[in-house]
Backbone of each chain as nested JSON, in Angstrom:
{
  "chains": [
    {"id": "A", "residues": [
      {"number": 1, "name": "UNK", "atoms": {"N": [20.776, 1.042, -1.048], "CA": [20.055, 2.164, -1.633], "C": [20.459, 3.453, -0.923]}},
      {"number": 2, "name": "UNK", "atoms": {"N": [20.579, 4.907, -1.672], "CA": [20.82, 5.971, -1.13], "C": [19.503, 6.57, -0.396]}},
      {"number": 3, "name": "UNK", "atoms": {"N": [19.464, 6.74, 0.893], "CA": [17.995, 7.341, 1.083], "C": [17.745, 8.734, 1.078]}},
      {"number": 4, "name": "UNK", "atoms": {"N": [19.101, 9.267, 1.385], "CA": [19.28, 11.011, 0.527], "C": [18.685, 11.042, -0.487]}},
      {"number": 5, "name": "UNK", "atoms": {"N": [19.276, 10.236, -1.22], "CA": [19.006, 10.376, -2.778], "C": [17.441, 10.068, -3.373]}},
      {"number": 6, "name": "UNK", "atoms": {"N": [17.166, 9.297, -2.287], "CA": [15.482, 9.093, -2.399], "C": [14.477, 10.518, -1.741]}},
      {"number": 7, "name": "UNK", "atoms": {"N": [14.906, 10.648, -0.499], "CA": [14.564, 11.887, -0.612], "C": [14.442, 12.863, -1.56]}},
      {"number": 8, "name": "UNK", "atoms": {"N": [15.601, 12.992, -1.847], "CA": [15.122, 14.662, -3.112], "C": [14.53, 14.062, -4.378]}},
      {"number": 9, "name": "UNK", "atoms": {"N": [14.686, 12.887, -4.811], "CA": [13.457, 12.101, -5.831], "C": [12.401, 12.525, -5.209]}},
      {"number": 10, "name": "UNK", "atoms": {"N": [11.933, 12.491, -3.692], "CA": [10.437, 12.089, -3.784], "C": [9.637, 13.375, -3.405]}},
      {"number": 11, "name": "UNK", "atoms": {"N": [10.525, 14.649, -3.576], "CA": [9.893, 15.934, -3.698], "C": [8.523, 16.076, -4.397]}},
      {"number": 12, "name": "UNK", "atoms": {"N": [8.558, 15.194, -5.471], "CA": [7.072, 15.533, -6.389], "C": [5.564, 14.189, -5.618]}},
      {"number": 13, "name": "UNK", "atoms": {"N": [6.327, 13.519, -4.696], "CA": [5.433, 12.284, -4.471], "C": [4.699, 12.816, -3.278]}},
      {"number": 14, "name": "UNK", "atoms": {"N": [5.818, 14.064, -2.806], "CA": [5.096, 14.601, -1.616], "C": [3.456, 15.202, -1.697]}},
      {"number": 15, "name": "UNK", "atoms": {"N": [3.242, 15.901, -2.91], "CA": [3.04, 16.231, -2.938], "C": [1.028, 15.534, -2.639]}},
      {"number": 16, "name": "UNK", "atoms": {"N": [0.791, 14.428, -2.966], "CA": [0.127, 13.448, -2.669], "C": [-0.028, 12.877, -1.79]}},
      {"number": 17, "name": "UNK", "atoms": {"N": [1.566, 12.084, -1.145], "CA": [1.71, 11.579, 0.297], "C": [2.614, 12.017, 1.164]}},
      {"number": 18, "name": "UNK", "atoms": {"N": [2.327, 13.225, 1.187], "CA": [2.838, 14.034, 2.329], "C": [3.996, 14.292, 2.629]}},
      {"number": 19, "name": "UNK", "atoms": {"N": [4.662, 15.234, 2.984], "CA": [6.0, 15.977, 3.117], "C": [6.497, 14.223, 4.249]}},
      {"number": 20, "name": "UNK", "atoms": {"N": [5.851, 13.923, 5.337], "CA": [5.767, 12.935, 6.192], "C": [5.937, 11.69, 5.623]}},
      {"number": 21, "name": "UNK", "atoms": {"N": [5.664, 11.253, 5.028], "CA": [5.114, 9.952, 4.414], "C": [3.911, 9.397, 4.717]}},
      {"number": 22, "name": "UNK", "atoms": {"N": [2.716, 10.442, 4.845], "CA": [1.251, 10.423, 5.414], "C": [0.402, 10.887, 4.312]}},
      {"number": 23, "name": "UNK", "atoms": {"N": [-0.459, 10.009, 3.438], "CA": [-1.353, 10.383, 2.514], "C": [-2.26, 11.065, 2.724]}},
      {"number": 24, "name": "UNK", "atoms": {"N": [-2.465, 12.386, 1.711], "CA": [-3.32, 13.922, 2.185], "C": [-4.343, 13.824, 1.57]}},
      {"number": 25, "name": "UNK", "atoms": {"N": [-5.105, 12.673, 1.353], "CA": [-5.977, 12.34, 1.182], "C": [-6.328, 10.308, 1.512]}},
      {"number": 26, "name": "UNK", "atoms": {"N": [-7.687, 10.216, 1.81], "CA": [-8.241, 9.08, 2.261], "C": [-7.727, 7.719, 1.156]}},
      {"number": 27, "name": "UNK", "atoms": {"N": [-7.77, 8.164, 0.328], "CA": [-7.681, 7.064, -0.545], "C": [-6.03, 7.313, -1.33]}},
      {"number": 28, "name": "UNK", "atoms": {"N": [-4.919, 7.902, -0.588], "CA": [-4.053, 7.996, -0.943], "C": [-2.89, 7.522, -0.084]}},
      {"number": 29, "name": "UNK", "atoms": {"N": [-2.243, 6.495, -0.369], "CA": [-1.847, 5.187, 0.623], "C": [-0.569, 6.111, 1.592]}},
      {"number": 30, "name": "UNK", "atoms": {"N": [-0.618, 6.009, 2.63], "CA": [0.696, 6.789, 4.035], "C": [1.908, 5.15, 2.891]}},
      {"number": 31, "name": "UNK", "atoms": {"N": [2.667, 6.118, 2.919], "CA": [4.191, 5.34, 2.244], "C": [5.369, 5.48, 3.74]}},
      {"number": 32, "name": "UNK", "atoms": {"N": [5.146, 5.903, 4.841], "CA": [6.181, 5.979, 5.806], "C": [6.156, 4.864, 6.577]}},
      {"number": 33, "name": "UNK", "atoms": {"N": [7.181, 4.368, 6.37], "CA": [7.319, 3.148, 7.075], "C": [6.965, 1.856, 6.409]}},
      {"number": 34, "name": "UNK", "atoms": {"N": [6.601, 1.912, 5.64], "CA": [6.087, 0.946, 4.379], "C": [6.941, 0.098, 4.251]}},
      {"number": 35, "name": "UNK", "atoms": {"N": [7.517, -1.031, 3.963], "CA": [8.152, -1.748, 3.349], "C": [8.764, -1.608, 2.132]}},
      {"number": 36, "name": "UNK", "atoms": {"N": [10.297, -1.57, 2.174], "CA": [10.883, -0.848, 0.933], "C": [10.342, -2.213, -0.072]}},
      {"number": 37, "name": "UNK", "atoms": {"N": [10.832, -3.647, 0.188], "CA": [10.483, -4.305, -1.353], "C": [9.46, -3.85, -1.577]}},
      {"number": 38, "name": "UNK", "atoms": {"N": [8.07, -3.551, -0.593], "CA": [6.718, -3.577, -1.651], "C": [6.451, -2.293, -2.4]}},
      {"number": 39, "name": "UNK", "atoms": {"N": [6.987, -1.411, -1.834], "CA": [6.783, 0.152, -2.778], "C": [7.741, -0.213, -4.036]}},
      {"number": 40, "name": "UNK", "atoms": {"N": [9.184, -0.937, -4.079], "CA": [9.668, -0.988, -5.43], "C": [8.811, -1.68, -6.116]}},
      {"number": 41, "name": "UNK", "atoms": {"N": [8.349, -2.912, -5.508], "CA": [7.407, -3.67, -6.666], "C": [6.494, -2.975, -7.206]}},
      {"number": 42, "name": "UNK", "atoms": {"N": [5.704, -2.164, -6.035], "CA": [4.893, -1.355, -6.7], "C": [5.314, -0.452, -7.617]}},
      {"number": 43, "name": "UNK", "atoms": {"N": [5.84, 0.648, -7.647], "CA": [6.97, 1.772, -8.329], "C": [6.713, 1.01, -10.058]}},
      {"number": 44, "name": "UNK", "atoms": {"N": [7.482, -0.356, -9.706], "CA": [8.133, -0.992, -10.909], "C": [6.926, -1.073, -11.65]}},
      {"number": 45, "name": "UNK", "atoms": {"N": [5.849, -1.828, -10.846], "CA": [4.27, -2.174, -11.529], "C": [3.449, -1.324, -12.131]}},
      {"number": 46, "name": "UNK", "atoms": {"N": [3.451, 0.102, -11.561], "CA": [3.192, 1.371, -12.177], "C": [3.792, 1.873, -13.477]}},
      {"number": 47, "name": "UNK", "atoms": {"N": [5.544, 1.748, -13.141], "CA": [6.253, 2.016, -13.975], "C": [6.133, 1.149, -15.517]}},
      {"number": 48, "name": "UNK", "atoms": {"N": [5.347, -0.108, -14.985], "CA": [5.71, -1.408, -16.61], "C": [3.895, -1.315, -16.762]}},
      {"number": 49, "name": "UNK", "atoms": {"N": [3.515, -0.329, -16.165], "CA": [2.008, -0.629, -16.471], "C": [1.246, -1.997, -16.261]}},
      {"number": 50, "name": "UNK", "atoms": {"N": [2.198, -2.823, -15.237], "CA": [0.801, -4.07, -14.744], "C": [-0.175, -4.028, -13.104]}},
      {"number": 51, "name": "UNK", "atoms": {"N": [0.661, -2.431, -12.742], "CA": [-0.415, -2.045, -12.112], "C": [-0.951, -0.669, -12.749]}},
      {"number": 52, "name": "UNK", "atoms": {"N": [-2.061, -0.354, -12.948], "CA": [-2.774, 0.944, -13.634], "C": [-3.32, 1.873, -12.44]}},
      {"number": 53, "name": "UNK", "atoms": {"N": [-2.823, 3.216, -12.454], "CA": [-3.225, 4.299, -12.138], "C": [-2.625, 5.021, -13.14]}},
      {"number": 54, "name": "UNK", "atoms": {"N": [-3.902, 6.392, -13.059], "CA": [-3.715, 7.615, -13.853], "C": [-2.125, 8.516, -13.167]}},
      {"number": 55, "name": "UNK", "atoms": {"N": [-2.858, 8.378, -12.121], "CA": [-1.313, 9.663, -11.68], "C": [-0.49, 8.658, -11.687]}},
      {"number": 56, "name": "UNK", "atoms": {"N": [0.035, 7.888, -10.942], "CA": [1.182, 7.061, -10.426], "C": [2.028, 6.767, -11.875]}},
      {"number": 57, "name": "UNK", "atoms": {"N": [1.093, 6.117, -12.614], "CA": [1.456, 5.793, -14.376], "C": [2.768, 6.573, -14.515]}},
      {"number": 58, "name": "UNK", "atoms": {"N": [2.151, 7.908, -14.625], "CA": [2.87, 8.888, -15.165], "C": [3.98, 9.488, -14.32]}},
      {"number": 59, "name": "UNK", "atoms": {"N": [3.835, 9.174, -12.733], "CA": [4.963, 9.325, -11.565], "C": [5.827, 8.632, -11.844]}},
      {"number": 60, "name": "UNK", "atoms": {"N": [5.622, 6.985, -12.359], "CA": [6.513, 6.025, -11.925], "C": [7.412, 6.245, -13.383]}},
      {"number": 61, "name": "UNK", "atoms": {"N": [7.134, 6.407, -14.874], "CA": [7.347, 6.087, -16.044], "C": [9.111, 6.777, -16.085]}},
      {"number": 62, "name": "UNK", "atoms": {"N": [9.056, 8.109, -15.335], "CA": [10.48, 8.439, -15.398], "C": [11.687, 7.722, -14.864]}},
      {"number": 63, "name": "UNK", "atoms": {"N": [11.181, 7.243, -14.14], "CA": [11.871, 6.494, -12.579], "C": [12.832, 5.533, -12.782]}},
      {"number": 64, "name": "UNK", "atoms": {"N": [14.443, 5.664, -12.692], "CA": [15.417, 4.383, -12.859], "C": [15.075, 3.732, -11.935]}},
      {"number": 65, "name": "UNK", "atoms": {"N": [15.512, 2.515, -12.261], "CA": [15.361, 1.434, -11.009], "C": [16.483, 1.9, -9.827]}},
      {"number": 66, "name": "UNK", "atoms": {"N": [17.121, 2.503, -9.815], "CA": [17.917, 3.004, -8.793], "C": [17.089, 3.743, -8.195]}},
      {"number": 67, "name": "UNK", "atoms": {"N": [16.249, 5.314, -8.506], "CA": [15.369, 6.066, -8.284], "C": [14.813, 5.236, -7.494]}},
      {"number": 68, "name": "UNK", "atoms": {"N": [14.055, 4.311, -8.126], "CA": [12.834, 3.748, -7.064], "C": [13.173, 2.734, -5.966]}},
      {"number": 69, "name": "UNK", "atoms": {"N": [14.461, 2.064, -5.829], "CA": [15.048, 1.572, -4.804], "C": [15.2, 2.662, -4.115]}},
      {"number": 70, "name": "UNK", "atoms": {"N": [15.825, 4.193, -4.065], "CA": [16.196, 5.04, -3.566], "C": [14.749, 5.365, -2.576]}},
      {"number": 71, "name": "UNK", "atoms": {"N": [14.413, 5.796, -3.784], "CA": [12.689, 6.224, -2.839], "C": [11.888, 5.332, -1.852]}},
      {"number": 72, "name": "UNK", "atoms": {"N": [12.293, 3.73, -2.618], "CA": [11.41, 2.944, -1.505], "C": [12.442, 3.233, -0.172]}},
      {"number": 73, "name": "UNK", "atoms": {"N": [13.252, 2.921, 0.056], "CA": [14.444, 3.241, 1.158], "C": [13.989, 4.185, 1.592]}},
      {"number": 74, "name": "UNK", "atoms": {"N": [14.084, 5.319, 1.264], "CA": [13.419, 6.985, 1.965], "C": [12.297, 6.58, 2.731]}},
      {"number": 75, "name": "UNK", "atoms": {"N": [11.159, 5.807, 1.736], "CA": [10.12, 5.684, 2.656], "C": [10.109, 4.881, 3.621]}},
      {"number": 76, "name": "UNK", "atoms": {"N": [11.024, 3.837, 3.355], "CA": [10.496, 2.906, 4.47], "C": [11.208, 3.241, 5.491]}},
      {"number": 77, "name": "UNK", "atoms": {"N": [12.262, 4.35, 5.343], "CA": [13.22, 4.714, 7.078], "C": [12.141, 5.867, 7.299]}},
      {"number": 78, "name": "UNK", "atoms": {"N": [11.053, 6.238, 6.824], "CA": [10.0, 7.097, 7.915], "C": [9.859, 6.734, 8.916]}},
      {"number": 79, "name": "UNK", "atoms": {"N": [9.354, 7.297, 9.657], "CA": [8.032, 6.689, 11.135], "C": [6.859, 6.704, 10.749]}}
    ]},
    {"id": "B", "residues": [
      {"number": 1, "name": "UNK", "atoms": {"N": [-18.3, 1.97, 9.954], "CA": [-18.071, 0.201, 9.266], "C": [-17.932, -0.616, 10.981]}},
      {"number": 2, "name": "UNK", "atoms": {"N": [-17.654, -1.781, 10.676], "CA": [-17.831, -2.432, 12.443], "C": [-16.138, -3.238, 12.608]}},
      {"number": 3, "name": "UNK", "atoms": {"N": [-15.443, -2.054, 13.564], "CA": [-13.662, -2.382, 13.479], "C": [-13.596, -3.951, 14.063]}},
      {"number": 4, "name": "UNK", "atoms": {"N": [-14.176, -3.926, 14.669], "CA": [-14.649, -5.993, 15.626], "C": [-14.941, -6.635, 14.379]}},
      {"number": 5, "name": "UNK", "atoms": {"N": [-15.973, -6.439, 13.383], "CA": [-15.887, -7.556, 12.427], "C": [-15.027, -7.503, 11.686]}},
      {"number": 6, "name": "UNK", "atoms": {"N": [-14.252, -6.54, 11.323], "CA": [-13.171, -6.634, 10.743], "C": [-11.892, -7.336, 11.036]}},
      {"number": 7, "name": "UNK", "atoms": {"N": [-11.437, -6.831, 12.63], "CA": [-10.807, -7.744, 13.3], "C": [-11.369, -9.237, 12.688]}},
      {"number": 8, "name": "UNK", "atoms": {"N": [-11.894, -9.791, 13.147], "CA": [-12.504, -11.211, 13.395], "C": [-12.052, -11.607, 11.763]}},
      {"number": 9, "name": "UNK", "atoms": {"N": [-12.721, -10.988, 10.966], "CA": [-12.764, -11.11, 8.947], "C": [-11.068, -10.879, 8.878]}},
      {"number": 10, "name": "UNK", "atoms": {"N": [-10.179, -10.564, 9.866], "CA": [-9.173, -10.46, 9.198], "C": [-8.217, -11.548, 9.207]}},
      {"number": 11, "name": "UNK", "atoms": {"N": [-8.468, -12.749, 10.466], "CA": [-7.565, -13.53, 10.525], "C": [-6.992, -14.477, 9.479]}},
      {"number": 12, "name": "UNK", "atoms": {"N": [-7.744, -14.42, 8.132], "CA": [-6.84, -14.854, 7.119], "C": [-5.728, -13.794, 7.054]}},
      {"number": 13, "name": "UNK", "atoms": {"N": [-5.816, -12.793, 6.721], "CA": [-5.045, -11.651, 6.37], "C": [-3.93, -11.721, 7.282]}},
      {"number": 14, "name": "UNK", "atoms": {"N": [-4.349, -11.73, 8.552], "CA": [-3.043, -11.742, 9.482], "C": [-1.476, -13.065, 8.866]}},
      {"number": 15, "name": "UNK", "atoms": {"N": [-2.16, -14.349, 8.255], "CA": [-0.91, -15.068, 7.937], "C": [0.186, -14.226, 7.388]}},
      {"number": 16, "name": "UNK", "atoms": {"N": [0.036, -13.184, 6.259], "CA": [0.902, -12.634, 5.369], "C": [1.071, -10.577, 5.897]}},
      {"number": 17, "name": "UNK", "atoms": {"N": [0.126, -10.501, 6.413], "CA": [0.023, -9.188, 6.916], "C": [0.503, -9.005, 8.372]}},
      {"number": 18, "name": "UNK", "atoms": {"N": [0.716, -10.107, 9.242], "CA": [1.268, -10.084, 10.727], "C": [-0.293, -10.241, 11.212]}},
      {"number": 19, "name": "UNK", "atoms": {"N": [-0.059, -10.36, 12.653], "CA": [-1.236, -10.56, 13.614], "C": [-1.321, -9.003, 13.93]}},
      {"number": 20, "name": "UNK", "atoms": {"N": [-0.425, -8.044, 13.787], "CA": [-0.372, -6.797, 14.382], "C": [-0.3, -5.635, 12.959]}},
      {"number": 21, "name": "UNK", "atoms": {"N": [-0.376, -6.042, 11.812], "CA": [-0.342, -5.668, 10.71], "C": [1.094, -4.66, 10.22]}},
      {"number": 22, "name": "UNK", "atoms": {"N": [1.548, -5.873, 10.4], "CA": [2.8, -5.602, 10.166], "C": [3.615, -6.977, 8.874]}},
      {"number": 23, "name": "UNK", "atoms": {"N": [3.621, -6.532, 7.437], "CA": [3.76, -7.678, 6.946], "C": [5.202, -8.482, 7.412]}},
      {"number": 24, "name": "UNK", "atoms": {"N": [4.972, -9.992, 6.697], "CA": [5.834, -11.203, 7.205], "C": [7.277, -11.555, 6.901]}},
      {"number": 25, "name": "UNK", "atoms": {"N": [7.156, -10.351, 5.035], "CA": [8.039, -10.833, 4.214], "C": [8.169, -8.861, 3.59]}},
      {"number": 26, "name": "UNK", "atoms": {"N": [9.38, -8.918, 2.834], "CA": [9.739, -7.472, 2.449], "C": [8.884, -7.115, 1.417]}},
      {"number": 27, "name": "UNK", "atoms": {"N": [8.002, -7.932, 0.769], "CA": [7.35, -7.154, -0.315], "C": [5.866, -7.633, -0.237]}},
      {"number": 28, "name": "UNK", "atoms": {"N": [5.456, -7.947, 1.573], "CA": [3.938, -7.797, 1.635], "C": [3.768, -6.601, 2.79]}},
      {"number": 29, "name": "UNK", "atoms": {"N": [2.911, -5.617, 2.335], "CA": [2.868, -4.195, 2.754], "C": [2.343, -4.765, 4.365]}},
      {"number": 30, "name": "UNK", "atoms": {"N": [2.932, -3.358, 5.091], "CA": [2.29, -3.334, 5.953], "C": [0.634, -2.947, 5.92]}},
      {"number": 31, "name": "UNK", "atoms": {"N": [-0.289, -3.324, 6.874], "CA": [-1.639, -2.417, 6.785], "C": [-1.738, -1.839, 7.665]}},
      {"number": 32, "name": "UNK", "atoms": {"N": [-1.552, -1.934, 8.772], "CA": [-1.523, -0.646, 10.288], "C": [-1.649, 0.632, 10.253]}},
      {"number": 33, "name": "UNK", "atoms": {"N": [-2.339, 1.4, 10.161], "CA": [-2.655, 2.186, 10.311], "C": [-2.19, 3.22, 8.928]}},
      {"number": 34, "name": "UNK", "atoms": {"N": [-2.752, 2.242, 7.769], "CA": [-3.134, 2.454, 6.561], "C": [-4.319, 3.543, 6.192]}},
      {"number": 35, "name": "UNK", "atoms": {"N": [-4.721, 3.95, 4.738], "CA": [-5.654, 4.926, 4.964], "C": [-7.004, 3.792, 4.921]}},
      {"number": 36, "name": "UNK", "atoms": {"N": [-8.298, 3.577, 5.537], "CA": [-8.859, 3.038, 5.056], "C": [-9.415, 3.261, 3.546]}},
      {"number": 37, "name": "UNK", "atoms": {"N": [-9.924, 4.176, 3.59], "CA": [-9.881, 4.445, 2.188], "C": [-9.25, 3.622, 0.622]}},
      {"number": 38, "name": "UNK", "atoms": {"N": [-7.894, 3.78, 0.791], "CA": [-7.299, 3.269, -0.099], "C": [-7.452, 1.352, 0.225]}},
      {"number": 39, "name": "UNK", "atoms": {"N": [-7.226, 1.483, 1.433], "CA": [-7.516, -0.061, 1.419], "C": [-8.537, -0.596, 0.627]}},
      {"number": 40, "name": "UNK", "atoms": {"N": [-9.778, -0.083, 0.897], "CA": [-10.952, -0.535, 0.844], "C": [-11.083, -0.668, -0.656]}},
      {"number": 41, "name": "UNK", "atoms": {"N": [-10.281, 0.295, -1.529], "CA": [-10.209, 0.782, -3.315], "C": [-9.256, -0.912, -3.507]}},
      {"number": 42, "name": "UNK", "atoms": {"N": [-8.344, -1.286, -2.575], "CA": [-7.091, -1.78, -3.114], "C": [-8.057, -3.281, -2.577]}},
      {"number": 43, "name": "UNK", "atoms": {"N": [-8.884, -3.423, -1.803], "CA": [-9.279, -4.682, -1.853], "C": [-10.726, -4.639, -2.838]}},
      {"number": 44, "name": "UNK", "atoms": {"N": [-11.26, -3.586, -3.394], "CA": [-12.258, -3.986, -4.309], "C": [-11.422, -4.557, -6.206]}},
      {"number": 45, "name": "UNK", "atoms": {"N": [-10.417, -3.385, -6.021], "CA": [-9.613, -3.479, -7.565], "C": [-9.098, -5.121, -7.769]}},
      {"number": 46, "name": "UNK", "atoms": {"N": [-8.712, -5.394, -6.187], "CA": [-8.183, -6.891, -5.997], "C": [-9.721, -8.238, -6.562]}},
      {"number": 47, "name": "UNK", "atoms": {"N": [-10.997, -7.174, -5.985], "CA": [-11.836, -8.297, -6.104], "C": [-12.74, -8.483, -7.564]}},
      {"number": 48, "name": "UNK", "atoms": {"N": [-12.325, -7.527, -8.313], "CA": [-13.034, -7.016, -9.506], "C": [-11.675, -7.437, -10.429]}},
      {"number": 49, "name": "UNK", "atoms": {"N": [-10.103, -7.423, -9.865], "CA": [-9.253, -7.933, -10.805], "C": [-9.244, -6.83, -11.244]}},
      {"number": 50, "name": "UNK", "atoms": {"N": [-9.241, -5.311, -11.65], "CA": [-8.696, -4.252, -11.784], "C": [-7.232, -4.114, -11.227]}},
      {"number": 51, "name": "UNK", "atoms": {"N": [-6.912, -4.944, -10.238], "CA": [-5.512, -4.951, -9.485], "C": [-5.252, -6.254, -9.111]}},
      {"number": 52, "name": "UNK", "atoms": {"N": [-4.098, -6.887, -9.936], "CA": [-3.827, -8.058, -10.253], "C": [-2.931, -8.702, -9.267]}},
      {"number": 53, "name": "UNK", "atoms": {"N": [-3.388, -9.641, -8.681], "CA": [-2.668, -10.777, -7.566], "C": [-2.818, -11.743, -7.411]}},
      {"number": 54, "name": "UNK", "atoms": {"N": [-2.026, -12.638, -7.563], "CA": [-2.79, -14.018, -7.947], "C": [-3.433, -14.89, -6.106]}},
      {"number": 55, "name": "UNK", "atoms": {"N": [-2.491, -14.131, -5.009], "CA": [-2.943, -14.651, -3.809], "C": [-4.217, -13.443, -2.973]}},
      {"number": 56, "name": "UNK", "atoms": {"N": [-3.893, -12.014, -3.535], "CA": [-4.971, -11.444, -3.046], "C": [-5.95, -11.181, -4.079]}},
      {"number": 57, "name": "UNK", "atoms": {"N": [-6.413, -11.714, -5.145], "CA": [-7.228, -12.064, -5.838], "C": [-8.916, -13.172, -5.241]}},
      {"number": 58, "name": "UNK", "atoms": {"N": [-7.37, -13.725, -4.785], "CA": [-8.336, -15.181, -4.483], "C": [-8.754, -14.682, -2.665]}},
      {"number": 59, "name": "UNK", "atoms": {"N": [-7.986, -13.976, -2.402], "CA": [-8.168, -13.656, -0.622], "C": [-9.539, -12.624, -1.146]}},
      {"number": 60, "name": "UNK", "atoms": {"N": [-9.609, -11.821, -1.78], "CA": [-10.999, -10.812, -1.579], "C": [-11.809, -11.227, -2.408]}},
      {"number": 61, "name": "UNK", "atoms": {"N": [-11.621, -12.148, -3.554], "CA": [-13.189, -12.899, -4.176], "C": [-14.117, -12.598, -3.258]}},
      {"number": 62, "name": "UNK", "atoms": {"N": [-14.693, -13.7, -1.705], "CA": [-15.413, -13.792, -1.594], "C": [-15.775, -12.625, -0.001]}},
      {"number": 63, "name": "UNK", "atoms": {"N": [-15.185, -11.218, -0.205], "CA": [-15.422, -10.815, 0.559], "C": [-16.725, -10.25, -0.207]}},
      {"number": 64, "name": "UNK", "atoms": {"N": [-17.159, -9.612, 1.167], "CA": [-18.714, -8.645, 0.441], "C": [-17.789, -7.26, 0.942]}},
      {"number": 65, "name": "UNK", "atoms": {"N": [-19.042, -6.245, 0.316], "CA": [-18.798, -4.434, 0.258], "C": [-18.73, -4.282, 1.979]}},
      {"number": 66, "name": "UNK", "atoms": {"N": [-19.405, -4.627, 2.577], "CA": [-19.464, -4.772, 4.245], "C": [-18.02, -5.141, 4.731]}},
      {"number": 67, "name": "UNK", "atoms": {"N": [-17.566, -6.833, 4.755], "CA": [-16.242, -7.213, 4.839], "C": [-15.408, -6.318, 4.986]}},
      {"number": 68, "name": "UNK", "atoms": {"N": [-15.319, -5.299, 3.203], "CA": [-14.003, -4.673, 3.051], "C": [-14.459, -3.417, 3.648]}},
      {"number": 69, "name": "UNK", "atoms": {"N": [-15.295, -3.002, 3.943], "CA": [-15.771, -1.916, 5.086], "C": [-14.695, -2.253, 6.249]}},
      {"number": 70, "name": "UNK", "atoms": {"N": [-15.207, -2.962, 6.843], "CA": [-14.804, -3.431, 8.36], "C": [-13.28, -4.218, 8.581]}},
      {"number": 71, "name": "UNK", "atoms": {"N": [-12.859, -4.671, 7.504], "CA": [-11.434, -4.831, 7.464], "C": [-10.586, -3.428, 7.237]}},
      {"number": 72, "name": "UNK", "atoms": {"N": [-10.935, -2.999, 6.207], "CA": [-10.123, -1.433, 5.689], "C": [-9.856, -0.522, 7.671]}},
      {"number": 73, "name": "UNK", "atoms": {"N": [-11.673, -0.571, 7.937], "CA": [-11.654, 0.351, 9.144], "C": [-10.667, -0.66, 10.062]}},
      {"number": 74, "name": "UNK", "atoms": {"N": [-10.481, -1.774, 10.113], "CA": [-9.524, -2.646, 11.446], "C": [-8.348, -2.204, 11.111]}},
      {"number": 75, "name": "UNK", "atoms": {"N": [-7.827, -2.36, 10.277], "CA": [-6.641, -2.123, 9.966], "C": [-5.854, -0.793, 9.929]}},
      {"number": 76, "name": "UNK", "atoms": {"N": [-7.13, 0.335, 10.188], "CA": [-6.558, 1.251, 9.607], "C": [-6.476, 2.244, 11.124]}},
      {"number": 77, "name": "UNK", "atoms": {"N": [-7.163, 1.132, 11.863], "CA": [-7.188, 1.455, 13.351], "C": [-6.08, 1.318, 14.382]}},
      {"number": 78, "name": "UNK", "atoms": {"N": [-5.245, 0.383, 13.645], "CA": [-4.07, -0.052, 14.103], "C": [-2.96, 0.965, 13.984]}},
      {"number": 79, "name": "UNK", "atoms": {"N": [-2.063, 0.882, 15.062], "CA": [-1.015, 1.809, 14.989], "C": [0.349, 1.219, 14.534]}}
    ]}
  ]
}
């Protein structure tokens, strides 16, 4: 996976979980350091709608599967 | 919430989550120093089946609102 390339994908995710990979709010999950398979599964689950959120839904729906390998990679080389 | 009963309530969790909350396998999340918050959302959705898993389904059935209090806060205590 490119993690550059996940980076500048995850400009809009920042905006939720943090420039850091630290959620800016309580109930908004820290993605740094995370485990890249489980954020793609997740990503994907958002993305195919068999996991449901309002925002994420609509985060994940654009997202190639490259994108979201990219992004999980970004996140999981945080601290 | 009480971070000791949580500890104690968590040692199922530790098989797949680590003893140090750190998961076992690439696509079971870490929880360490997670938001509690979201935990606490991600183990009720798990126990209400709003958020579909067929192994953490059956892991938060029989927690109570207390439980996922005091697990969310253990975990989220962890670094």
């Amino acid at each position: 996976a490119d993690v550059a390339a996940g980076k500048a994908k995850s400009a809009t995710c920042a905006g939720c979980h943090g420039s850091n990979g630290i959620g800016i709010m309580d109930t908004y999950p820290n993605l740094a350091g995370q485990k890249a398979g489980y954020l793609a599964k997740q990503l994907k689950a958002f993305k195919d709608g068999t996991r449901a959120d309002p925002i994420m839904g609509s985060m994940a729906k654009p997202l190639s599967d490259a994108d979201i390998a990219n992004i999980a990679a970004y996140y999981a080389s945080l601290k």
